[in-house]
C-alpha positions as CSV (number, residue, x, y, z in Angstrom):
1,X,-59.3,-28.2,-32.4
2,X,-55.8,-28.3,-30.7
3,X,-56.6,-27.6,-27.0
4,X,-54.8,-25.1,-26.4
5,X,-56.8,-22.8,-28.7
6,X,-58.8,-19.4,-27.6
7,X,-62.2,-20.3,-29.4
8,X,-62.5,-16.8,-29.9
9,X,-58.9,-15.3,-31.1
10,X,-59.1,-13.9,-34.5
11,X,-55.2,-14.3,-35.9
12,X,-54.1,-11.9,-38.6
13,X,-50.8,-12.7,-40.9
14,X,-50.0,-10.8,-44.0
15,X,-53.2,-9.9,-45.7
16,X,-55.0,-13.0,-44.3
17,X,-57.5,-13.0,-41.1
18,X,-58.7,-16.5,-39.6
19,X,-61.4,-16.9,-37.2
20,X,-60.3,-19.8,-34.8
21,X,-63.8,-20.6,-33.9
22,X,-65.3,-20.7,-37.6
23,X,-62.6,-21.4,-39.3
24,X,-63.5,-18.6,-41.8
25,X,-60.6,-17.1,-43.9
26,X,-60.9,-13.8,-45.0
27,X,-57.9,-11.7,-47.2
28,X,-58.1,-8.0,-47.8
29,X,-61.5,-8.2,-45.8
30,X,-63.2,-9.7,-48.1
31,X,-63.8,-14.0,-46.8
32,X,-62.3,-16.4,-48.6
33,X,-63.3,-19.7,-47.9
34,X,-64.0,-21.9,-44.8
35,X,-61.0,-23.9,-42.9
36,X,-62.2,-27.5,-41.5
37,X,-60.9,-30.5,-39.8
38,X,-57.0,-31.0,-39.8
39,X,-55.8,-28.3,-42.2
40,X,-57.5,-25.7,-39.6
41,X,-56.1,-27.7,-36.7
42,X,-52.4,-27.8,-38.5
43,X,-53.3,-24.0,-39.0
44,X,-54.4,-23.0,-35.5
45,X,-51.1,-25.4,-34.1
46,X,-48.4,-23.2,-36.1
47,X,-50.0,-20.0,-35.0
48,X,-50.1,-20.3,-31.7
49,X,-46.3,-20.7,-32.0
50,X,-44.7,-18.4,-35.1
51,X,-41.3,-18.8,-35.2
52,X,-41.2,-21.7,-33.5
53,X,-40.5,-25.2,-34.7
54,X,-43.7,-27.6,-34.5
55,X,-42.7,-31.1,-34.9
56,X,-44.2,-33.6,-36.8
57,X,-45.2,-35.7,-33.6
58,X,-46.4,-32.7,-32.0
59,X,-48.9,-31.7,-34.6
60,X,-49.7,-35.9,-34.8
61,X,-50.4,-36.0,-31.1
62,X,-52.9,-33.0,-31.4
63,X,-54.7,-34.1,-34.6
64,X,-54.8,-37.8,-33.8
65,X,-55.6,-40.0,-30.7
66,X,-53.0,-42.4,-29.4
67,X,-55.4,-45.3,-30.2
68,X,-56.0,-43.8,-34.1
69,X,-55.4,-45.9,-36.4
70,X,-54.6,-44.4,-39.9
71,X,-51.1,-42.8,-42.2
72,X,-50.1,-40.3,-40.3
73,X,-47.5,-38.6,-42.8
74,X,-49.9,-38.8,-45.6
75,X,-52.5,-37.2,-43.9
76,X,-50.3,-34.6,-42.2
77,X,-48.8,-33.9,-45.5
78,X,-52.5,-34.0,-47.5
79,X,-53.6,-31.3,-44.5
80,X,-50.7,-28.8,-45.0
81,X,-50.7,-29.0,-49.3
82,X,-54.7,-27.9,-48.3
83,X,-53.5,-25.3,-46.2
84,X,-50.7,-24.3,-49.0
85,X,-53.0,-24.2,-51.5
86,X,-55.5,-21.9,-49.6
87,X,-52.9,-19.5,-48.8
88,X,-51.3,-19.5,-51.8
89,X,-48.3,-20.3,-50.2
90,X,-45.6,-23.6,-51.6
91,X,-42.8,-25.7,-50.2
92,X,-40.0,-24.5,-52.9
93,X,-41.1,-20.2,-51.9
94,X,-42.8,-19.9,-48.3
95,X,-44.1,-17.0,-47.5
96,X,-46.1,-18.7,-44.4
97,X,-45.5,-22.4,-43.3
98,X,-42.3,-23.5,-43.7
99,X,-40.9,-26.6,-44.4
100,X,-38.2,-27.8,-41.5
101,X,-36.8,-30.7,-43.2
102,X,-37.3,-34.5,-41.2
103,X,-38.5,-31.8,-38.3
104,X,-41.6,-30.6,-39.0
105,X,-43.1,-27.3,-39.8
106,X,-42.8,-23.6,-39.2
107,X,-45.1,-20.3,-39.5
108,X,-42.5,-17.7,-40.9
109,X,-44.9,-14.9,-41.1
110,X,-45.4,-12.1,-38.6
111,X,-48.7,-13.2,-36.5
112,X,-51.1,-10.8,-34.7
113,X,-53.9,-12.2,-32.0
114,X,-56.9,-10.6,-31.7
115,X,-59.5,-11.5,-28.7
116,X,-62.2,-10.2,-26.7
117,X,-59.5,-8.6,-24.3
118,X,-57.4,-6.6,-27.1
119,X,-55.2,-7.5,-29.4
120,X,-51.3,-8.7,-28.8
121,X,-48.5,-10.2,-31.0
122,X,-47.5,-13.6,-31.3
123,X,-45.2,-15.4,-28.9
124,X,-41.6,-14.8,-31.5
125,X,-40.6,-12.8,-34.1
126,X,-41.1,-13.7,-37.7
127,X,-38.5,-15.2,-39.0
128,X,-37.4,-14.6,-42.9
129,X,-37.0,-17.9,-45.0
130,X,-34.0,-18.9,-45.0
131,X,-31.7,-19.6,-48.2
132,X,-31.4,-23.1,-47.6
133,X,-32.3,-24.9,-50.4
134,X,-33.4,-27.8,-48.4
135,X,-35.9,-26.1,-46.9
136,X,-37.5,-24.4,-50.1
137,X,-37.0,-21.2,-49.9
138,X,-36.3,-18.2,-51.8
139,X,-32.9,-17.1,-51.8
140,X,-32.3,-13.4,-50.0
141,X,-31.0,-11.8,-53.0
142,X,-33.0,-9.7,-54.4
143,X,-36.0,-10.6,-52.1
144,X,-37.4,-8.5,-49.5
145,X,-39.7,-8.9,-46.4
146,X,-42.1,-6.3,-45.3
147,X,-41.0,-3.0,-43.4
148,X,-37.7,-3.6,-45.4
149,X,-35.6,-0.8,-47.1
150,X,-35.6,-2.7,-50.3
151,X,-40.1,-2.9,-50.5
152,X,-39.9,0.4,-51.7
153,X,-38.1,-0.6,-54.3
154,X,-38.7,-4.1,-55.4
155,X,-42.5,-5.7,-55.1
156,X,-43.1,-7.7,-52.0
157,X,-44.3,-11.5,-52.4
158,X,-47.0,-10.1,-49.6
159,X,-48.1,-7.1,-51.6
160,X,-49.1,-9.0,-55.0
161,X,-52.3,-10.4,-56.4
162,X,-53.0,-14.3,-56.5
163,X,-52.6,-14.7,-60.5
164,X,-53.3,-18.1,-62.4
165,X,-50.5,-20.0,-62.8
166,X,-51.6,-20.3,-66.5
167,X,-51.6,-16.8,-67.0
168,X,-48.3,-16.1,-65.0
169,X,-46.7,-18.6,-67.9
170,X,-47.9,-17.3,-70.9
171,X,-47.0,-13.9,-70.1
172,X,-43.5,-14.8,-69.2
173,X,-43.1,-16.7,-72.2
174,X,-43.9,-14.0,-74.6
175,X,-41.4,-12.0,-72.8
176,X,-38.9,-14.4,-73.4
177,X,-39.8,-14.7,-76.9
178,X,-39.6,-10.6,-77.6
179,X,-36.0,-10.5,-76.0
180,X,-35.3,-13.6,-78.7
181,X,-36.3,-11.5,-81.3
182,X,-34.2,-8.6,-80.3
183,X,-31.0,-10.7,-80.2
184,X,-32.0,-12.7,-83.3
185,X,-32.7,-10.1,-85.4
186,X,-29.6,-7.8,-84.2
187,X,-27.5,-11.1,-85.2
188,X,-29.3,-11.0,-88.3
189,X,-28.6,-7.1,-89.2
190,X,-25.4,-7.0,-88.2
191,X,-23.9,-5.1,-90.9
192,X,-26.6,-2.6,-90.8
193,X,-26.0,-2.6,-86.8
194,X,-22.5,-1.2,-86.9
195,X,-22.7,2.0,-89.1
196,X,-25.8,3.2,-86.7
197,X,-23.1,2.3,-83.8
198,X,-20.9,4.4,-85.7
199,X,-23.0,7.6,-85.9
200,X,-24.0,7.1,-82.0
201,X,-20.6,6.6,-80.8
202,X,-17.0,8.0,-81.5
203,X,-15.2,4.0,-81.3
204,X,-18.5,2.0,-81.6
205,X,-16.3,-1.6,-81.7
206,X,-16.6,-1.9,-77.9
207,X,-20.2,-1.2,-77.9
208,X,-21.0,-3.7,-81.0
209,X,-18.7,-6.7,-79.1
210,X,-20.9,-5.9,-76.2
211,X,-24.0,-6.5,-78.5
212,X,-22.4,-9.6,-79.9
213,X,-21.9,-11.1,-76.4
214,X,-24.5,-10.5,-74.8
215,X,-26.9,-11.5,-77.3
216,X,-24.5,-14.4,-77.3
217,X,-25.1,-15.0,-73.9
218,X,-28.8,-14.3,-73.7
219,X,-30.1,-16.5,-76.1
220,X,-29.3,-19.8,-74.2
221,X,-30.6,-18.1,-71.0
222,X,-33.8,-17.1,-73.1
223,X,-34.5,-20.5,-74.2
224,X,-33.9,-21.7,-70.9
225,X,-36.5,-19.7,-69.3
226,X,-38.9,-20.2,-72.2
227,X,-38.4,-24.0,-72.0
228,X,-38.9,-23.7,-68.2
229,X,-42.4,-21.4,-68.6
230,X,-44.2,-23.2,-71.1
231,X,-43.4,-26.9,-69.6
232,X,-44.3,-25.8,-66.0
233,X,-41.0,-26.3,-64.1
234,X,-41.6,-26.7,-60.4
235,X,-38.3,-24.8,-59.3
236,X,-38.6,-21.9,-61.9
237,X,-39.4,-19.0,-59.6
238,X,-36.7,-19.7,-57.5
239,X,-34.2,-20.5,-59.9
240,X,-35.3,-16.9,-61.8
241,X,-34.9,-14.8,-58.8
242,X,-31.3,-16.4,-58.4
243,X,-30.6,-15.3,-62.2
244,X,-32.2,-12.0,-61.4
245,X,-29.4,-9.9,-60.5
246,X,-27.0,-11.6,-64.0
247,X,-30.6,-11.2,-66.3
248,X,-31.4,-7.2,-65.0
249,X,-28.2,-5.7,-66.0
250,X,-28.2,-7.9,-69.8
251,X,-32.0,-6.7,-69.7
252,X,-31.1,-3.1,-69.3
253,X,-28.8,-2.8,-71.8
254,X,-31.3,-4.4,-74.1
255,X,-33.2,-1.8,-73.3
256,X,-31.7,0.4,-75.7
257,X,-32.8,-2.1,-78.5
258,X,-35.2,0.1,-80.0
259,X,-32.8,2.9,-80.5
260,X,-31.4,0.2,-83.8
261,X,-34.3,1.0,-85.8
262,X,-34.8,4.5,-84.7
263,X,-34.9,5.6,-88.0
264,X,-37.5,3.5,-88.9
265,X,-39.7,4.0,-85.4
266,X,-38.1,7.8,-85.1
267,X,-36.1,9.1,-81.9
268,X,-39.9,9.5,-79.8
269,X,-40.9,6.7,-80.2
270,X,-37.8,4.4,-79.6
271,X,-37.1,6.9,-76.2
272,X,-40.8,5.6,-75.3
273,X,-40.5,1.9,-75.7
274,X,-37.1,1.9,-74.4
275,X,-38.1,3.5,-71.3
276,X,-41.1,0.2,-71.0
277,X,-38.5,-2.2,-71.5
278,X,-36.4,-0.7,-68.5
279,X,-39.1,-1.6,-66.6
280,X,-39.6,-5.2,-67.8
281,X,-36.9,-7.0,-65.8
282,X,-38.8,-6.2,-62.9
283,X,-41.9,-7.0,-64.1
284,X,-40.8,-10.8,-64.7
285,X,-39.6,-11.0,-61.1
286,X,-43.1,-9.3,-60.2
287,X,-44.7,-12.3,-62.4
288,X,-42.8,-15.3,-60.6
289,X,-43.7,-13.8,-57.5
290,X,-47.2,-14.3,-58.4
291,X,-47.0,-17.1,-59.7
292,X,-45.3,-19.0,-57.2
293,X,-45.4,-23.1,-57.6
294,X,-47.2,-25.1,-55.6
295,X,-45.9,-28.5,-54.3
296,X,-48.4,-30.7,-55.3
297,X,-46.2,-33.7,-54.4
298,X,-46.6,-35.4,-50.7
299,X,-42.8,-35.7,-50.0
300,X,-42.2,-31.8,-50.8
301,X,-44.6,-31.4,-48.1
């Protein structure tokens, strides 16, 4: 271990507790798994110093004597995918170690010491990823941090359940498919779309070149974000939550879908599913959240 470590200092960050001495990772309470060798060390090294830079050389100087002969980078890097992959944390959206590009590395999360004297805050303040794309992280829009106005609102990458990637896919996917549908089949029907227009609105042309374009619009975004689901794109959950605030407005007016069979489904039933679909734009954002790509590649390290 890094010398500098209290043997006994229990650290907490986000929903995760790590005991220094054991290594022993527990989330929610419940443990998790036991941290050894240099992922604990590259651990213990970036929270003794949150929001601080930790250089490469710095964290190669604690982990390996001077006299050591072995690849440092591809060690270093090996040790923080481990830790990444424990914390279910990547390079491309960081919600813990940061990636300072040539640098080093940097813990982004808000870290709290606990030892037998008490317990105190780390040295800085958290600092909020940054939208640099060089550095992997998740752009600001739309994206908010704990203790932020906007959590109440939006979900929290902190506050949501590890999910399978696999799962996370397939899910999105068949969302993409269903708003598809709804623009394929509206194409399909238009000239059963426009009387309905007619008897809901007093000049129904704006509203039915608004359908045409936007379902004009959304089928090459769909496909993209179908494409991008079922083939496992690395960059997808970033890329989605930049599209987020052009796909939620599009996705709330398709919201109103149902109401174009509501003689079919009757006026109930369409006021029911179109209130579900209001709420699916933000369940796709929840779903990328979760689903967050890890960087399985040494040189995103």
């Amino acid at each position: 271990m890094p010398e500098t470590t209290q043997p006994k200092s229990i650290y907490r960050f986000g929903l995760y507790e790590l005991d220094s001495a054991t290594g022993e990772l527990c989330k929610d309470g419940r443990p998790r798994l036991r941290i050894q060798g240099q992922p604990l060390e590259v651990l213990l090294c970036l929270l003794e110093r949150p929001g601080d830079v930790v250089t490469r050389e710095e964290l190669r100087s604690q982990l390996w004597p001077a006299d050591t002969f072995v690849d440092y980078d591809h060690s270093l890097n090996t040790a923080v995918n481990k830790l990444r992959d424990t914390l279910n944390d990547s390079a491309e959206n960081p919600r813990f170690i940061q990636t300072i590009p040539r640098r080093g590395y940097r813990f982004i999360a808000a870290v709290q010491v606990v030892t037998n004297g008490g317990s105190y805050p780390g040295q800085h303040a958290p600092l909020a990823p940054q939208s640099d794309t060089m550095s992997g992280a998740l752009p600001s829009a739309g994206v908010s941090g704990p203790g932020d106005s906007g959590s109440f609102v939006l979900s929290d990458p902190a506050d949501l359940p590890d999910a399978p990637r696999g799962v996370v896919q397939v899910l999105f996917a068949l969302i993409q498919v269903m708003y598809l549908a709804f623009y394929v089949v509206s194409l399909a029907r238009l000239r059963w779309v426009q009387p309905i227009l007619s008897q809901a609105v007093e000049h129904p042309m704006w509203l039915f070149a608004v359908l045409l374009v936007t379902a004009l619009v959304g089928i090459p975004i769909r496909l993209y974000l179908l494409s991008a689901s079922l083939f496992g794109y690395r960059g997808l959950p970033v890329k989605f939550l930049r599209l987020f605030p052009f796909v939620l407005p599009l996705d709330e007016l398709w919201a109103l879908a149902p109401f174009l069979i509501v003689e079919q489904i009757g006026v109930g039933l369409a006021l029911a599913a179109t209130a579900a679909l209001l709420y699916l734009p933000f369940s796709q954002r929840s779903l990328m959240l979760m689903g967050e790509v890890k960087a399985n590649q040494a040189g995103n390290a």
